[in-house]
N, C-alpha and C positions, 0 to 999 in steps of 0.2 A: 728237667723243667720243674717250677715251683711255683707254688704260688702267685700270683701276680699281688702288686702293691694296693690296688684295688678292691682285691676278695679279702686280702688279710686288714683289711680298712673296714669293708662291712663287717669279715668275724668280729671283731671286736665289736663295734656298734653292738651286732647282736647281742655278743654276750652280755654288755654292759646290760643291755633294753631288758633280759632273762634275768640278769640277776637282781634287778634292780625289783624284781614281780617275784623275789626271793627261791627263784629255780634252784634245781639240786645238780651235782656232778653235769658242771657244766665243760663242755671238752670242744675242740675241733680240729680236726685231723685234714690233714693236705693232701685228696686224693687227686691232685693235678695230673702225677706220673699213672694214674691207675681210670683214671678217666677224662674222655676229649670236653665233656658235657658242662661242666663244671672244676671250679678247685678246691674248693672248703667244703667240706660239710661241718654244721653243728650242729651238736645232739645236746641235749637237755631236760630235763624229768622234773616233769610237775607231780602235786602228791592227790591231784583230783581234777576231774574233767573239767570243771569251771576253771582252779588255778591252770591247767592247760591252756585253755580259752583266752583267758587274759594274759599268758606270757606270749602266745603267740600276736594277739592283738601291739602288747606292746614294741616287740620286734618288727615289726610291719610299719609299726607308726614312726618307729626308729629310723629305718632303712628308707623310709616314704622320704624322711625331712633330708637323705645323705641324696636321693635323685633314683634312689633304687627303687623297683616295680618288680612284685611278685609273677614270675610268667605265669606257674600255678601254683595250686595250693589244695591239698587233699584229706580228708580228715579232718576238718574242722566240725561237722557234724556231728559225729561222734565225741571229739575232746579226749580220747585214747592217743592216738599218735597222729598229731597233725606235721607232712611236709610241707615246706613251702620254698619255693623253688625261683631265685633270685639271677638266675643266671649264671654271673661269678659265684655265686655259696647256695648248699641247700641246708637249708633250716629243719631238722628234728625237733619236735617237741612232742615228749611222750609222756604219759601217765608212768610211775615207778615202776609197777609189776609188767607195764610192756616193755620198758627199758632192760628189764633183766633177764626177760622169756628170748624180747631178740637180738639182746650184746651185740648191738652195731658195731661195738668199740671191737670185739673178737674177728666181726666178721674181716672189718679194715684195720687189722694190726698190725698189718705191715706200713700201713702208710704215717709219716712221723706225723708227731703232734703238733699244733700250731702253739706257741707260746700264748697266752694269755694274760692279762694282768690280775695280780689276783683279784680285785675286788669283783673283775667278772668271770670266776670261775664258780661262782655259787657257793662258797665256801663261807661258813657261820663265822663270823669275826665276834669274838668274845668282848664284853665291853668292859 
C-alpha cells in the first residue's frame, strides 16, 4: 500500500505553504505501509520559534483552502516542535536543533521518500 493521491496532494501543498515561509530540509516520507493512522508525514525545521509559528500558520492556511482540517495540533505553544495532524498527512515543523536531537528521518528510514518538487523542498535557489 502507498500513499493515497490525496495525502501526496496535501504533501505538497504543505511543502509549497513551508517553503514559501522559507523552511529548511524540507522531506516527507510515506509511512502508509508502517502505519493504519495516516500516510505522509512531513517534517520541516524552522531556525526560531516565531519562524516555526508562522510556517506552521501558513501550512494550515494552505491545507484550510485544499478542504483539509487539522484533527490536532501540538506544540504550538512552545514554537519548538509543533505536529499537526491532518488525517491523511502529519505535519512536523520543528526548530533546527530539535530536528537534529530527534532525526525523524532516522527513526522512519525505512519508509521511502515522497518525491517533492523542488521549489518545495526548502532548498536556497541561487539567483
Amino acid at each position: 500500500m502507498t500513499a493515497s493521491d490525496r495525502a501526496l496532494e496535501l504533501a505538497v501543498a504543505a511543502a509549497h505553504a513551508a517553503s514559501d515561509l522559507k523552511a529548511q530540509e524540507i522531506i516527507a516520507l510515506d509511512v502508509s505501509e508502517q502505519l493504519v493512522l495516516t500516510d505522509v508525514f512531513l517534517i520541516a525545521s524552522g531556525t526560531n520559534e516565531r519562524q516555526v509559528g508562522g510556517i506552521v500558520d501558513a501550512v494550515e492556511e494552505r491545507l484550510h483552502a485544499l478542504g483539509a482540517k487539522p484533527v490536532r495540533r501540538e506544540g504550538k505553544a512552545q514554537g519548538r516542535w509543533v505536529l499537526i495532524d491532518f488525517g491523511e498527512i502529519v505535519v512536523h515543523v520543528q526548530h533546527a536543533e530539535d530536528r537534529v536531537y530527534y532525526a525523524l528521518e532516522r527513526l522512519w528510514k525505512d519508509c521511502p521518500v515522497v518525491e517533492l518538487p523542488p521549489e518545495a523542498r526548502g532548498e536556497q535557489q541561487d539567483a
